[in-house]
Backbone and ligand atoms as CSV (ligand in chain L), in Angstrom:
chain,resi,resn,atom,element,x,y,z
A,1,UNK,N,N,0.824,-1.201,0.000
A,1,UNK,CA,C,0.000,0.000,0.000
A,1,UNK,C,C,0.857,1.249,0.000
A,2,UNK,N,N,2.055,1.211,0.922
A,2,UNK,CA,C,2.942,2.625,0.930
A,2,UNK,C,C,3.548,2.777,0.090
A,3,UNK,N,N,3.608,1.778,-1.238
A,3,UNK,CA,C,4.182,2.304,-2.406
A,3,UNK,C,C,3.858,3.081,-3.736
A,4,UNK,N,N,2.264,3.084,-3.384
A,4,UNK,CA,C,1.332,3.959,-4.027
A,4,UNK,C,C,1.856,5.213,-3.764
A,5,UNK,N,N,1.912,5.455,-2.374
A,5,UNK,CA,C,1.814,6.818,-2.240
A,5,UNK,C,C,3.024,7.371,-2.306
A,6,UNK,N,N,4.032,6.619,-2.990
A,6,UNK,CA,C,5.560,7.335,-3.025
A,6,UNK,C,C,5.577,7.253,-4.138
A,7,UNK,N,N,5.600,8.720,-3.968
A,7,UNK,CA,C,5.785,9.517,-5.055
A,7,UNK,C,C,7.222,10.184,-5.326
A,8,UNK,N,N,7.796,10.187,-4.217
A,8,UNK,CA,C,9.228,10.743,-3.461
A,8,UNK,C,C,9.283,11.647,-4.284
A,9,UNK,N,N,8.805,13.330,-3.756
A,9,UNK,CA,C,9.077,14.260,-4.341
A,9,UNK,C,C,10.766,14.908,-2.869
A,10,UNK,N,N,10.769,14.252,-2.278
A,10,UNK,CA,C,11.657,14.734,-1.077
A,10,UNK,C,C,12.918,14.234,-1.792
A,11,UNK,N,N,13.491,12.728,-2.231
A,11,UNK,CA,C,14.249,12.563,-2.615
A,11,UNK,C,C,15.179,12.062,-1.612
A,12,UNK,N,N,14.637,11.871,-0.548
A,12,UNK,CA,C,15.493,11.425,0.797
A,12,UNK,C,C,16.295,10.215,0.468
A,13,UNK,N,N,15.912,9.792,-0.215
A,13,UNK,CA,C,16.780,8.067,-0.248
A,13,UNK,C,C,17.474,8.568,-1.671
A,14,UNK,N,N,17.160,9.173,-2.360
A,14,UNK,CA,C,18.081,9.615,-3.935
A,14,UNK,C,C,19.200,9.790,-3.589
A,15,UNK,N,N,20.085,9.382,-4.582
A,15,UNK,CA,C,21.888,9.910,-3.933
A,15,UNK,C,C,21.988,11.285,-4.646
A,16,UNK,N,N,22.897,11.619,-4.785
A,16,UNK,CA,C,23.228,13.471,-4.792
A,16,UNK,C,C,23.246,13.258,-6.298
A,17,UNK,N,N,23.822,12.128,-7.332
A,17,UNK,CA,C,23.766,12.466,-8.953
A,17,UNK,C,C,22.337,11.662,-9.334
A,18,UNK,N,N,21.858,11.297,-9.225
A,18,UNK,CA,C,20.227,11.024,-9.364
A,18,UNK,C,C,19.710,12.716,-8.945
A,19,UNK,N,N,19.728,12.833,-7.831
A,19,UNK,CA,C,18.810,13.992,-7.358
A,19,UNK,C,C,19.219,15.282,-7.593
A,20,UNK,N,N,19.102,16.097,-8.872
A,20,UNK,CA,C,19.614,17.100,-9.161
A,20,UNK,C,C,18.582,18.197,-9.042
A,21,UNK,N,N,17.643,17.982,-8.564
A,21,UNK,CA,C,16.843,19.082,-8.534
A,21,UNK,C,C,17.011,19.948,-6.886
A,22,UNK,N,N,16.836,21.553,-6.983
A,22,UNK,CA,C,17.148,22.432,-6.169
A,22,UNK,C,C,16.384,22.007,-4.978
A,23,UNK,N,N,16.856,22.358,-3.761
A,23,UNK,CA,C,15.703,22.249,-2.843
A,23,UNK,C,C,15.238,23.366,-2.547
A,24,UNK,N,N,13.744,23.017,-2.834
A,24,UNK,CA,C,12.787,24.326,-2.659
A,24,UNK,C,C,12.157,24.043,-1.115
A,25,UNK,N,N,11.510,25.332,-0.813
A,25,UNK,CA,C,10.642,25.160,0.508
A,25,UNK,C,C,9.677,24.243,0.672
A,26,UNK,N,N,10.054,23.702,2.260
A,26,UNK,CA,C,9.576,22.489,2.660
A,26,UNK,C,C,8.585,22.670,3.317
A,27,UNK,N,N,7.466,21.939,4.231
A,27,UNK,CA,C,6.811,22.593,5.382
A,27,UNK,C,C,6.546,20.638,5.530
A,28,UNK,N,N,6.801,20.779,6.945
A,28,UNK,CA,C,7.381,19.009,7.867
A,28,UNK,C,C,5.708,18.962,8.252
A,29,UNK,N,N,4.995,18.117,8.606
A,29,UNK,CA,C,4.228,17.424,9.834
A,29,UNK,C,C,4.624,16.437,10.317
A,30,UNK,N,N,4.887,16.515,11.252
A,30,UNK,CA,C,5.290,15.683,12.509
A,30,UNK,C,C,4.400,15.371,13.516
A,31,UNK,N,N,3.764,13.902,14.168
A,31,UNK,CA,C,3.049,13.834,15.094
A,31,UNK,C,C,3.909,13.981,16.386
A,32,UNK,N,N,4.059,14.887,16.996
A,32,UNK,CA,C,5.513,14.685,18.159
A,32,UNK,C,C,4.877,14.498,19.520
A,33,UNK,N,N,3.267,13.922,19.738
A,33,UNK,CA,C,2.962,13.568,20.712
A,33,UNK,C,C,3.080,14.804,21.957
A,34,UNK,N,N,3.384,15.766,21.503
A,34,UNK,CA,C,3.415,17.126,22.617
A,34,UNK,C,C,2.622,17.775,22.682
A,35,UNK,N,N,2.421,19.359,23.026
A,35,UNK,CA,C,1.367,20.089,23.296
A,35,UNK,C,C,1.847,21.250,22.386
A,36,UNK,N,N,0.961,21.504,21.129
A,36,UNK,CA,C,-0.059,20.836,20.812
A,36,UNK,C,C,0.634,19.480,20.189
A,37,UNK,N,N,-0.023,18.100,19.818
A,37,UNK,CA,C,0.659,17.198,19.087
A,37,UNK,C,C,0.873,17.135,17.613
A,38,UNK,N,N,0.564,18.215,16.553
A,38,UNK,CA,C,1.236,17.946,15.856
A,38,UNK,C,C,1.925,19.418,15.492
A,39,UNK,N,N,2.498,19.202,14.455
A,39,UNK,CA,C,3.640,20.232,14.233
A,39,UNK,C,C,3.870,20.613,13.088
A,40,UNK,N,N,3.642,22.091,12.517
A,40,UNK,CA,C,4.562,22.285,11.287
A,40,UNK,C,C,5.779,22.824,11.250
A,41,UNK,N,N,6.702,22.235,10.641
A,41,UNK,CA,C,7.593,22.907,10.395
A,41,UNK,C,C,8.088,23.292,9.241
A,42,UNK,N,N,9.016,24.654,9.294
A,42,UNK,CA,C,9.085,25.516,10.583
A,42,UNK,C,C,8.010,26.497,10.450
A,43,UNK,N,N,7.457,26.953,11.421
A,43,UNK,CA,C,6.159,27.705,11.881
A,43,UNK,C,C,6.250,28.707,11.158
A,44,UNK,N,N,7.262,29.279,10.543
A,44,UNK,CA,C,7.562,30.694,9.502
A,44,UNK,C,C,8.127,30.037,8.242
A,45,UNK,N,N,7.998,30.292,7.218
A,45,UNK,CA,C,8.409,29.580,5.889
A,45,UNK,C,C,7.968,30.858,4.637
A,46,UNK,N,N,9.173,31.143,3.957
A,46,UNK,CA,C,9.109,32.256,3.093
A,46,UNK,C,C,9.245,31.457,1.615
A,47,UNK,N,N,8.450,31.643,0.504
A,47,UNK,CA,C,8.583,31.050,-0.692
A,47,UNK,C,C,8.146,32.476,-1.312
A,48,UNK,N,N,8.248,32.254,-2.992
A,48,UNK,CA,C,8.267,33.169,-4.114
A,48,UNK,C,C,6.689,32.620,-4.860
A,49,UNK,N,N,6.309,33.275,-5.409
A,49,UNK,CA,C,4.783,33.418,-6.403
A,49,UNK,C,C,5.359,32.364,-7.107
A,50,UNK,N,N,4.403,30.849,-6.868
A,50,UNK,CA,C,4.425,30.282,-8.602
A,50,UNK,C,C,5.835,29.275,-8.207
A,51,UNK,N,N,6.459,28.935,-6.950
A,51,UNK,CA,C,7.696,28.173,-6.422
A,51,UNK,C,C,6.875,26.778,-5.909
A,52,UNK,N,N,6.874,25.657,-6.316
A,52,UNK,CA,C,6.870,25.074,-5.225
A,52,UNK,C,C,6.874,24.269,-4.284
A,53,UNK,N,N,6.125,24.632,-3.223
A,53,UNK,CA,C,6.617,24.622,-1.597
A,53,UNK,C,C,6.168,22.672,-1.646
A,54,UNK,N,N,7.228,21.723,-1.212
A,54,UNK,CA,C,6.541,20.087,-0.641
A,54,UNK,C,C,6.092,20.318,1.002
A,55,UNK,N,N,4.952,19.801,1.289
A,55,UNK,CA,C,4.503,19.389,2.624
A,55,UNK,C,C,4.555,17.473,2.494
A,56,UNK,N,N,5.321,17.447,3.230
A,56,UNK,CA,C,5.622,16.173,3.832
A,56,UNK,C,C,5.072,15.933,5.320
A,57,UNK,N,N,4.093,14.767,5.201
A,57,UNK,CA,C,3.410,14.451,6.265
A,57,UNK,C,C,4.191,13.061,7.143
A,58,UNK,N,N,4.985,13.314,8.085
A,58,UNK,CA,C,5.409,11.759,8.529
A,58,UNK,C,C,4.681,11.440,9.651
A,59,UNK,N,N,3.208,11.471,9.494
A,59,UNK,CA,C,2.649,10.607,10.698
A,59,UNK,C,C,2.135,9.821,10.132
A,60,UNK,N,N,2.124,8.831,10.335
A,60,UNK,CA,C,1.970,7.311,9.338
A,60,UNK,C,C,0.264,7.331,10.214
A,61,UNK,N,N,-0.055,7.735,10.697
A,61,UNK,CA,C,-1.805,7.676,11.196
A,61,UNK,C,C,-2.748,8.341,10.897
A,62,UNK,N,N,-2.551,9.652,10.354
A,62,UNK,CA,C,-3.622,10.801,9.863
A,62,UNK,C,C,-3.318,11.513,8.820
A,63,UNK,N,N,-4.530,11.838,7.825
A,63,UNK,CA,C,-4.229,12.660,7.259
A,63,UNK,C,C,-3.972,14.411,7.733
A,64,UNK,N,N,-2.791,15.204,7.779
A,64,UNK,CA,C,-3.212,16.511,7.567
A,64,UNK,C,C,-3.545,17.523,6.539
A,65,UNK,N,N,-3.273,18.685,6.758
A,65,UNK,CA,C,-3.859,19.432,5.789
A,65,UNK,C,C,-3.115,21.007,6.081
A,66,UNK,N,N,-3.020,21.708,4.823
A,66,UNK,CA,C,-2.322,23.073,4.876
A,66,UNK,C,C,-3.379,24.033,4.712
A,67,UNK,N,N,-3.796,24.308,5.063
A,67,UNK,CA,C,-5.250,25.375,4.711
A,67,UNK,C,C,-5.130,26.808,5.153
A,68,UNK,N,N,-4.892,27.345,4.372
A,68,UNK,CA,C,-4.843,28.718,4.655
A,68,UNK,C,C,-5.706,29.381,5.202
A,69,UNK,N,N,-6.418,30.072,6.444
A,69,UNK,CA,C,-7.335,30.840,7.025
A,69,UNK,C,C,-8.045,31.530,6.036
A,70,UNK,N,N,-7.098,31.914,5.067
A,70,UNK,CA,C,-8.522,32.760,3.688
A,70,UNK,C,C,-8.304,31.947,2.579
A,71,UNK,N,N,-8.429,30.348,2.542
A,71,UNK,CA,C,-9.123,29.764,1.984
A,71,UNK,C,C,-8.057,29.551,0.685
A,72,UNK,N,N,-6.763,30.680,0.438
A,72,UNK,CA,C,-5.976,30.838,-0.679
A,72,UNK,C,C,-5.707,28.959,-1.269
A,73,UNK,N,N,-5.141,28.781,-0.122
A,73,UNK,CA,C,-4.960,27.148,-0.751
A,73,UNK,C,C,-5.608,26.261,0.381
A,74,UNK,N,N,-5.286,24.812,-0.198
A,74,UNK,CA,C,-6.039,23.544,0.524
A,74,UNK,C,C,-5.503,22.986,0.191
A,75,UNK,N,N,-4.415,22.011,1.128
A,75,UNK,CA,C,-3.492,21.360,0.344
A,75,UNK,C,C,-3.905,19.810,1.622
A,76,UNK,N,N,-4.162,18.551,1.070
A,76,UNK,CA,C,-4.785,17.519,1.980
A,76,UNK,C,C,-2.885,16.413,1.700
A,77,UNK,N,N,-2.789,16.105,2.794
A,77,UNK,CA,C,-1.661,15.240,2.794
A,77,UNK,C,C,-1.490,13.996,3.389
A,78,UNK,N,N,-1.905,13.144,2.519
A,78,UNK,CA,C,-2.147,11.674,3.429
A,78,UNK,C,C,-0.861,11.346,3.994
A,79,UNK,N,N,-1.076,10.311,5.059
A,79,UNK,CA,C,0.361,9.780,5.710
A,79,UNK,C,C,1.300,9.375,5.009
A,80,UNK,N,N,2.624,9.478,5.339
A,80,UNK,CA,C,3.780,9.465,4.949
A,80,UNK,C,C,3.605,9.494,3.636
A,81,UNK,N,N,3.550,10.679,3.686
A,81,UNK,CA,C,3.828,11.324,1.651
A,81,UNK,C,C,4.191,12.573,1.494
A,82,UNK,N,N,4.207,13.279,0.307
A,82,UNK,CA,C,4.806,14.597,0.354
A,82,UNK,C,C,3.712,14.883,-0.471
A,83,UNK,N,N,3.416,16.163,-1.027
A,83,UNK,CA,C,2.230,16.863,-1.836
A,83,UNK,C,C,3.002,17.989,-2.121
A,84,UNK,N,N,2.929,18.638,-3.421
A,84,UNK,CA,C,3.287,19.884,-3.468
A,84,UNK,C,C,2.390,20.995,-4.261
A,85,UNK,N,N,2.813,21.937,-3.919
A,85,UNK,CA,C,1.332,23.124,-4.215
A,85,UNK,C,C,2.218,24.129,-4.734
A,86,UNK,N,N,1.534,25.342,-5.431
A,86,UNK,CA,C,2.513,26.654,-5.643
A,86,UNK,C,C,1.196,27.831,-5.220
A,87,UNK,N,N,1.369,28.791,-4.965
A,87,UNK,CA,C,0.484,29.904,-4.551
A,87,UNK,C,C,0.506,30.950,-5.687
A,88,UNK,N,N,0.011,31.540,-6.370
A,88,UNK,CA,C,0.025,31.899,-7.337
A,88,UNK,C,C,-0.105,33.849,-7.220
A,89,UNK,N,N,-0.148,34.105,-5.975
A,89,UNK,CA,C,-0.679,35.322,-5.532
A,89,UNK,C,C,0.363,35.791,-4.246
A,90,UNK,N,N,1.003,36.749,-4.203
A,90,UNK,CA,C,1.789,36.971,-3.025
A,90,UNK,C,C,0.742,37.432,-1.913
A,91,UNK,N,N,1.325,37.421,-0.547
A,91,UNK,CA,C,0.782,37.678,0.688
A,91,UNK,C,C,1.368,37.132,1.999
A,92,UNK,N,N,1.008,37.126,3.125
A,92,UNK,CA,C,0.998,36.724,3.827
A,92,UNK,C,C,0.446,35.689,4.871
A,93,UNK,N,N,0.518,34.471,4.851
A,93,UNK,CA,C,-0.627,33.482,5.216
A,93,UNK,C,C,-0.818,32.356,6.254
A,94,UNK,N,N,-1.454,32.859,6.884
A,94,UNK,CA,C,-1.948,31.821,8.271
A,94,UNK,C,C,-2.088,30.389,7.746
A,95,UNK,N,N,-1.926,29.618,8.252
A,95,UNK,CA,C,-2.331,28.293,7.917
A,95,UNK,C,C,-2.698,27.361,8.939
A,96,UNK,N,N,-3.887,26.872,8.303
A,96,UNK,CA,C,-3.711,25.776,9.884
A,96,UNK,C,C,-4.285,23.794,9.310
A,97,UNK,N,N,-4.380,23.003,9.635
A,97,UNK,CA,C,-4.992,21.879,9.381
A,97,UNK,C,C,-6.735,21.939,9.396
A,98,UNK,N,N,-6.993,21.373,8.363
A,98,UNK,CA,C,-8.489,21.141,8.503
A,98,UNK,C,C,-8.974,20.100,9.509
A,99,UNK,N,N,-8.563,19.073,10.079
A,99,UNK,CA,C,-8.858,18.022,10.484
A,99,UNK,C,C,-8.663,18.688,11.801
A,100,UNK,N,N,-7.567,19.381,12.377
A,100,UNK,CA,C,-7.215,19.234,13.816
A,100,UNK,C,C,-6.840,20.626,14.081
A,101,UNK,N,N,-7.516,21.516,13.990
A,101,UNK,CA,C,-7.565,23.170,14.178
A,101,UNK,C,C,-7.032,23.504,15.040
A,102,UNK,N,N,-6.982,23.102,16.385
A,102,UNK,CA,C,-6.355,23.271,17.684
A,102,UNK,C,C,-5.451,22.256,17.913
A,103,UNK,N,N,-5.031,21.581,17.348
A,103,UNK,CA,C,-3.652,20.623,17.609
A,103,UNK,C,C,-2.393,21.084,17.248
A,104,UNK,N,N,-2.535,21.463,16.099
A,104,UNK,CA,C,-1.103,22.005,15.501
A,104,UNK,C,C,-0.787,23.713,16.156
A,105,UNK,N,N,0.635,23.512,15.631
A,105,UNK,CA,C,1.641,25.214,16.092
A,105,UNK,C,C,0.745,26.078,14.868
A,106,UNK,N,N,0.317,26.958,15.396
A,106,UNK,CA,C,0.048,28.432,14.322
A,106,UNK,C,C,1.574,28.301,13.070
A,107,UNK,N,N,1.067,28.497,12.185
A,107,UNK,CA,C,2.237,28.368,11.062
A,107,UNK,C,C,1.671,29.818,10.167
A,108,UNK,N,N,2.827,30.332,9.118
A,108,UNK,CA,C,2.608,30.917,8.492
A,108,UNK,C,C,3.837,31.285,7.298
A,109,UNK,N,N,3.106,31.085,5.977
A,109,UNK,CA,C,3.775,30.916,4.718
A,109,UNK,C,C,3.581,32.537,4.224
A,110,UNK,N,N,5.209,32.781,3.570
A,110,UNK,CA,C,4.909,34.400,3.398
A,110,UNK,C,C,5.294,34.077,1.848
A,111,UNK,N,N,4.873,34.521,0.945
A,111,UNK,CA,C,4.615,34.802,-0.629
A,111,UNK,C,C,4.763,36.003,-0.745
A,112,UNK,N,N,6.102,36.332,-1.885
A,112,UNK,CA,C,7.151,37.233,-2.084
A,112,UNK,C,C,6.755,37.384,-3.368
L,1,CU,CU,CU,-3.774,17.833,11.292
């Protein structure tokens, strides 16, 4: 089943002449079992109009989600996978999970 969903846009297991592509901005979920339990990282993340950004989900139990407070994007990320999105509009942007609103760190993606 987990080979469906590898898609390996991360490239973690690629060696350095296979994997020639730049690394662009990341944003982590992590279930880290703390307060709150899950996590984006890092809570501040700066990308460019039209770049983009992988969310990599490593909690092998839930789906999360990148959802911007004004709705700009919706990005759904099943377990252990990566998804990638581009924002097409600069700003400044709250984000939080659809599934677990009050679990995760306040995050916010700034579009340059
Ligand atoms: Cu979540």
């Amino acid at each position: 089943m987990a080979a469906i969903a590898l898609v390996s846009q991360t490239g973690a297991l690629a060696t350095p002449a296979i994997n020639v592509q730049e690394a662009g901005p990341t944003i982590t979920i992590e279930n880290t079992g703390g307060d709150p339990p899950y996590s984006f990282a890092p809570a501040q993340l700066d990308a460019t109009v039209g770049q983009a950004i992988t969310v990599t989900n490593n909690d092998a139990n839930g789906v999360h989600s990148v959802t911007a407070t004004d709705k700009t994007f919706n990005v759904d990320v099943p377990p252990k996978s990566s998804v990638t999105f581009k924002v097409s509009k600069a700003g400044k942007y709250d984000y939080a999970c659809q599934y677990h609103s009050d679990a995760h760190n306040a995050a916010t993606l700034n579009v340059s």
